[in-house]
LUMBA-485139 format. One record per residue (C-alpha): residue in three letters; x, y, z. Coordinates in steps of 0.25 Angstrom, whole numbers, padded with zeros to 4 digits, always signed. Each point is the difference from the previous one (the first is absolute). Example, Ala and Ser with C-alpha at 12.3 -4.5 7.8 and 13.67 -1.06 7.14 Angstrom:
2
ALA+0049-0018+0031 SER+0006+0014-0002 
END
This chain:
371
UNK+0113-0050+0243 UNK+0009-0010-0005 UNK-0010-0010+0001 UNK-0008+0007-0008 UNK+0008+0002-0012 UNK+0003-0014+0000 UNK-0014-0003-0002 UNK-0002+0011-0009 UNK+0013-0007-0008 UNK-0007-0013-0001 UNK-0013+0003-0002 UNK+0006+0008-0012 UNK+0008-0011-0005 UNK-0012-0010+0000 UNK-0008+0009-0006 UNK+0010+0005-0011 UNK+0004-0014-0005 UNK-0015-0003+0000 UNK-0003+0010-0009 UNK+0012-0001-0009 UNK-0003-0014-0003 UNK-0014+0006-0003 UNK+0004+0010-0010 UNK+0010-0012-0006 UNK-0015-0008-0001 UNK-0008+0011-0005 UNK+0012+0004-0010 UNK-0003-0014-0005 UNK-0013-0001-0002 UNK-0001+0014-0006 UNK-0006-0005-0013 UNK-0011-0008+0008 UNK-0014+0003+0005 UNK-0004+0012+0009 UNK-0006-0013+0009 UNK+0014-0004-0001 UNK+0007+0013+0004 UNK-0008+0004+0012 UNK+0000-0015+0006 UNK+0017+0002+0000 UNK-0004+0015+0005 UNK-0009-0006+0011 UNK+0010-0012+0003 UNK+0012+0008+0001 UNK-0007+0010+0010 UNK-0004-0009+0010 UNK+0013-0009-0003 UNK+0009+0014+0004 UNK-0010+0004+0012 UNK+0002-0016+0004 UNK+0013-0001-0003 UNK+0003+0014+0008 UNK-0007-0006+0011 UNK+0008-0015+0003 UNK+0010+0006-0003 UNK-0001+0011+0013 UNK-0006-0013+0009 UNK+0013-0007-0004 UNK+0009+0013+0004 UNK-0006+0000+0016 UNK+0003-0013+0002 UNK-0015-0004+0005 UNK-0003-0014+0005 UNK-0002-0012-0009 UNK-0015+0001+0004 UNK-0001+0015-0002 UNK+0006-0001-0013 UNK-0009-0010-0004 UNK-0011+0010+0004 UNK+0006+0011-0006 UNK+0000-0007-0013 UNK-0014-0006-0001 UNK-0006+0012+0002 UNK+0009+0007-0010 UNK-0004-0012-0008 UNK-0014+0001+0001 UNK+0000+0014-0002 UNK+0007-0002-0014 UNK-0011-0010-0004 UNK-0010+0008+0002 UNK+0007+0013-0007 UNK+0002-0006-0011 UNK-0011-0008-0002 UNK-0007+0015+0000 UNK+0007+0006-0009 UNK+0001-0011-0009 UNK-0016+0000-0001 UNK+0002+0016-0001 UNK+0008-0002-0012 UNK-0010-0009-0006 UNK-0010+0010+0000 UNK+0010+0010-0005 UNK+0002-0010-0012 UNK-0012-0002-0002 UNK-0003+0015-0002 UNK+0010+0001-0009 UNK-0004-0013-0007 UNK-0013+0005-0003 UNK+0006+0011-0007 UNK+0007-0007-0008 UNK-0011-0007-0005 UNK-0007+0014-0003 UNK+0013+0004-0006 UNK-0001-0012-0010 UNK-0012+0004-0006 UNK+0004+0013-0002 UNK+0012-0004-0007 UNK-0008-0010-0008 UNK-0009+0014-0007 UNK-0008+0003+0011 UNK-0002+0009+0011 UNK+0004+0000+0012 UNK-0007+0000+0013 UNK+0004+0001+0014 UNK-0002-0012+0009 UNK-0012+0001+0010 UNK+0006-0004+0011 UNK+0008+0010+0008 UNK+0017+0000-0001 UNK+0013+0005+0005 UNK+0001+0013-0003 UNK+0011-0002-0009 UNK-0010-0011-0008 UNK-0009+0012+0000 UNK+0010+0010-0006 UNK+0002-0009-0011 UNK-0015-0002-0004 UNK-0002+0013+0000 UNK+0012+0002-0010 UNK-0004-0011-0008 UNK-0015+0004+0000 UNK+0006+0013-0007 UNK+0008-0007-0008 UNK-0012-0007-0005 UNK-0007+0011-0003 UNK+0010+0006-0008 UNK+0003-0013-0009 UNK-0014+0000-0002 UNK-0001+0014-0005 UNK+0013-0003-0007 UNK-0007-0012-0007 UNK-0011+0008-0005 UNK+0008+0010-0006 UNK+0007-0013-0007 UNK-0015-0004-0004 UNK-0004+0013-0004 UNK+0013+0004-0008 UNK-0002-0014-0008 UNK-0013+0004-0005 UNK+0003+0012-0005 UNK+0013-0007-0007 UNK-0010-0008-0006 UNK-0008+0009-0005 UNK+0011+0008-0005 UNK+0004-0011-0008 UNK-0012-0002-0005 UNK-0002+0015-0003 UNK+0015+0002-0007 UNK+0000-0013-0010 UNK-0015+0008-0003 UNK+0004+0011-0002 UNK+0015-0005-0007 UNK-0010-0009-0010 UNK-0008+0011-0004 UNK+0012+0009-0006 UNK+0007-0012-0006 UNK-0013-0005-0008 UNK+0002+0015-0004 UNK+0014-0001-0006 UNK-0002-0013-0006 UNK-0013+0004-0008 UNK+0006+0012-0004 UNK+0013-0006-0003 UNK-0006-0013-0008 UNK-0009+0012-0009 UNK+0013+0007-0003 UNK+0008-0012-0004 UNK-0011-0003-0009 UNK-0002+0012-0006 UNK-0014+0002+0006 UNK+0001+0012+0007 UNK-0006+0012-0007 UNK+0007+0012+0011 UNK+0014-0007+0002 UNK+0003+0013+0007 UNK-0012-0002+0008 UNK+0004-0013+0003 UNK+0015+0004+0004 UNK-0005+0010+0010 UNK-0008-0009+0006 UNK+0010-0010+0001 UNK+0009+0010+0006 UNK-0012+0003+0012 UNK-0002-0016+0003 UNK+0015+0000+0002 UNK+0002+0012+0008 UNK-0013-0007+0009 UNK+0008-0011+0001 UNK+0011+0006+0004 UNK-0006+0007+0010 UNK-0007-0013+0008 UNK+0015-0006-0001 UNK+0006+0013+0007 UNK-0009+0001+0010 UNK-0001-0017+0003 UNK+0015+0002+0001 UNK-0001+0013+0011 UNK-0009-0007+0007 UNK+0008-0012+0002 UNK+0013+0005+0003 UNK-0011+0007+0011 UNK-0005-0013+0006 UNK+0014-0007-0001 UNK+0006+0011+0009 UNK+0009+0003-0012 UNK-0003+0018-0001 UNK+0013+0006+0000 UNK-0002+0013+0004 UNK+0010+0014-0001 UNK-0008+0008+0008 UNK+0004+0017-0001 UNK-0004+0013+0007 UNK-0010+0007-0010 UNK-0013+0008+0001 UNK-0014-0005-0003 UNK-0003+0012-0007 UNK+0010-0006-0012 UNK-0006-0013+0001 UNK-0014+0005-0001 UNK+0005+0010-0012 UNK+0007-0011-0009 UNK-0012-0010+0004 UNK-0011+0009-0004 UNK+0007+0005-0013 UNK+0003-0016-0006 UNK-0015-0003+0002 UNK-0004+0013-0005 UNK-0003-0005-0016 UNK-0008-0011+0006 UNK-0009+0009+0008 UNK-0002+0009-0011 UNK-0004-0013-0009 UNK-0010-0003+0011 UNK-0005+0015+0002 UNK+0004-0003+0014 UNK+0006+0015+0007 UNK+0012-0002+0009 UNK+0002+0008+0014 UNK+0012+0001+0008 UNK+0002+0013+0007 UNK-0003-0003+0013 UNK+0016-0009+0001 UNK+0010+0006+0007 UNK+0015-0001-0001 UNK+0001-0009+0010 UNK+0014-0008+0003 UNK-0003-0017-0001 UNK+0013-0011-0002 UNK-0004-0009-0012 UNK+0001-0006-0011 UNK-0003+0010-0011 UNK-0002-0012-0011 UNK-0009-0010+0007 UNK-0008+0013+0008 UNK-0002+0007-0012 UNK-0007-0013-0005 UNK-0006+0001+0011 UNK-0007+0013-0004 UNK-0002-0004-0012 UNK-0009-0014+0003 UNK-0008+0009+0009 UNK-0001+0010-0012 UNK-0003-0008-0010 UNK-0010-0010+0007 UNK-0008+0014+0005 UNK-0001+0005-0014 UNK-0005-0013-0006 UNK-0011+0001+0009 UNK-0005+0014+0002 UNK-0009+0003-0013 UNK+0003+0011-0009 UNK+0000+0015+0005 UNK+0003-0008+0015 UNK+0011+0005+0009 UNK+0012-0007+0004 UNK+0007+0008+0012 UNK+0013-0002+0007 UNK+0003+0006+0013 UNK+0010-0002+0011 UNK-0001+0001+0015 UNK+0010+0001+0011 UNK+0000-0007+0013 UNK+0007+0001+0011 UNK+0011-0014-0004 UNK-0007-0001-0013 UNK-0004+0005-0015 UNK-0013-0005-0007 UNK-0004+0002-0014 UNK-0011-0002-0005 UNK-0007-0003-0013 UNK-0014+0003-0002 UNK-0010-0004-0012 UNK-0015+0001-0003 UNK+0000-0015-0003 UNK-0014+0001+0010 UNK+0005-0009+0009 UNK+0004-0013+0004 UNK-0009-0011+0006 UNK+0001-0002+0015 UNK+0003-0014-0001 UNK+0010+0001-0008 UNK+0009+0011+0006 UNK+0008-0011+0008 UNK+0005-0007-0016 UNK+0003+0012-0007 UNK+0016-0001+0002 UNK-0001-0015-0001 UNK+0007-0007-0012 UNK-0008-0002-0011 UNK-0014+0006+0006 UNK-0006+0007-0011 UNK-0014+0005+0006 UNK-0011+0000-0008 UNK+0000+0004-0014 UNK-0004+0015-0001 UNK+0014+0001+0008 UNK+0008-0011-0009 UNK+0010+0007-0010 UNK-0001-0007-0014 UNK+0015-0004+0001 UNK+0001-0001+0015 UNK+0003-0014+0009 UNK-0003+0006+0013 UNK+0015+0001+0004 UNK+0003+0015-0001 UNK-0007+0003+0014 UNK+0009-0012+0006 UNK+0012+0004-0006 UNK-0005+0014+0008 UNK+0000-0005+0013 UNK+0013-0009-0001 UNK+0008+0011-0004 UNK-0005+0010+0012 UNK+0002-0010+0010 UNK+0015-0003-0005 UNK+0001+0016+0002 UNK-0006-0004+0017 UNK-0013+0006-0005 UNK-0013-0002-0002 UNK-0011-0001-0010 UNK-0016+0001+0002 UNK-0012+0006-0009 UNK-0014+0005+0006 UNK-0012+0005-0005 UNK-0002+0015-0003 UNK-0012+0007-0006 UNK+0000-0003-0015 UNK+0009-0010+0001 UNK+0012-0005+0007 UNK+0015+0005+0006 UNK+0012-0008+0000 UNK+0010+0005+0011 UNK+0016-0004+0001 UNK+0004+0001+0013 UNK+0016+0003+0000 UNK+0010+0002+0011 UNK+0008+0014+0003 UNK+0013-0003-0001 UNK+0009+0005+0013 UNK+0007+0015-0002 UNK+0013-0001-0006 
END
């Protein structure tokens, strides 16, 4: 029994110091290759199974001859392990350099694809993650793509519609310093419009950019949908007359939602608005609320005669602005995106859809928890 500890003892000790001067190697090398890392990894295993070995022949106090056996077999035995695992690792590197490769042209703008060849499964895990990755940086760049465009266009629809006014102001200015205006009333009022136009693109180019930057600051309070709908409908209320538009709202319940009474009463009011510019005189523009389970909708309805299929997808985009029967003579196609800005800042969602006669925005808001 004694015997055998010992032998356990110095097979332990050879084997130890083997692989401590290995972790000292490999601790060194850390910033080197994998090739690098599993040659020391190879090395130091059959160096500790070697070492472990010669250094138990040693402890029995074998014969010169059978030493020199015991050696050259354990000898032999090391060359050929780590020659195997040194042509192992090479194929794992080789593996892993192939990925690299594939790596570097995804990194370089393009997608990723997975090597052919087959991999460790650690190799495999990582293209798999990478090849999601890839998708999602593509998508991510078409966004990019398609948010450019629409920032063109917008800049291109604002400094028109912006021109338009101001050639405006300064006709009617340069007729009243001259004298030349024969209603200077007339012309004041008029004045008065452009700039309160004006002033309205500047508000909303203002909102929608504090949207995109991340910068709405909300004070979100408990309060019912029934008073949001009431205070919406009775501020749009002269517009709808001027248009001989009828307004419907009783189908909304005092449901409980936590907002932001200013920006969701704009809210309501783009809605509004935008329906009653489009539905034609002696139309209906209805708002109704439904409760879901974790949710409240409302809804705004016109008799605008619908929107094309095509376009359903761009409605809430910045600056889209559809065709002309549904452009408003002042509008710059940023009222339905400041919409859906402000609903997803409340967690919530904004969609439109189709009806018969015309189409129904729904707002999709949260229930806030019991108090």
């Amino acid at each position: 029994m004694n015997d055998l500890l010992l032998i356990a003892l110095f097979a332990l000790g050879g084997a130890g110091c083997a692989g401590l001067l290995g972790a000292l190697v490999l601790r060194l090398v850390r910033r080197r290759s994998v090739a690098v890392s599993l040659a020391v990894i190879a090395a130091v295993t059959v160096t500790a199974m070697l070492a472990g070995t010669l250094a138990v022949a040693r402890a029995m106090f074998l014969s010169p001859h059978d030493l020199g056996v015991v050696t050259l077999v354990v000898a032999m035995a090391a060359v050929v392990s780590l020659a195997t695992a040194l042509l192992l690792g090479r194929w794992v590197v080789a593996r892993s350099r192939e990925l690299s490769l594939a790596a570097r042209d995804f990194g370089e703008g393009g997608s990723f694809a997975a090597p052919p060849s087959p991999a460790t499964a650690e190799l495999s895990a990582l293209s798999r993650e990478l090849v999601a990755t890839s998708a999602k940086l593509a998508a991510s760049r078409e966004r990019e793509r398609t948010l450019e465009a629409s920032r063109r266009e917008l800049v291109a629809w604002i400094s028109h519609d912006l021109r338009t006014p101001l050639a405006g102001l300064r006709a009617m200015s340069e007729a009243l310093e001259d004298g030349m205006a024969a209603d200077p009333a007339r012309y004041h009022r008029q004045i008065r419009t452009e700039v309160d136009r004006l002033n309205s693109m500047v508000g909303d180019l203002f909102e929608l950019s504090r949207i995109h930057a991340g910068a709405l600051a909300l004070s979100p309070s408990r309060m019912s949908v029934y008073d949001l709908v009431g205070d919406a409908l009775s501020g749009v209320d002269p517009l709808a007359r001027e248009h001989g538009v009828r307004l419907v709202g009783e189908s909304v319940e005092r449901i409980p939602v936590e907002v932001d009474g200013k920006e969701m009463s704009r809210v309501l009011a783009n809605l509004l608005v935008n329906a009653i510019r489009h539905t034609p005189a002696d139309g209906t523009v209805a708002i109704a609320t439904e409760l879901r389970p974790d949710a409240v909708v409302l809804s705004v309805t016109d008799s605008c005669g619908g929107i094309p299929v095509e376009d359903l997808p761009r409605v809430f985009d910045t600056g889209w602005r559809g065709t002309p029967a549904r452009t408003p003579p002042a509008g710059a196609g940023l009222g339905l995106a400041i919409v859906r800005g402000i609903v997803e800042a409340h967690a919530g969602t904004a969609r439109v859809r189709n009806v018969r006669g015309g189409c129904r925005f729904e707002v999709t808001l949260p229930i806030p928890a019991p108090a």
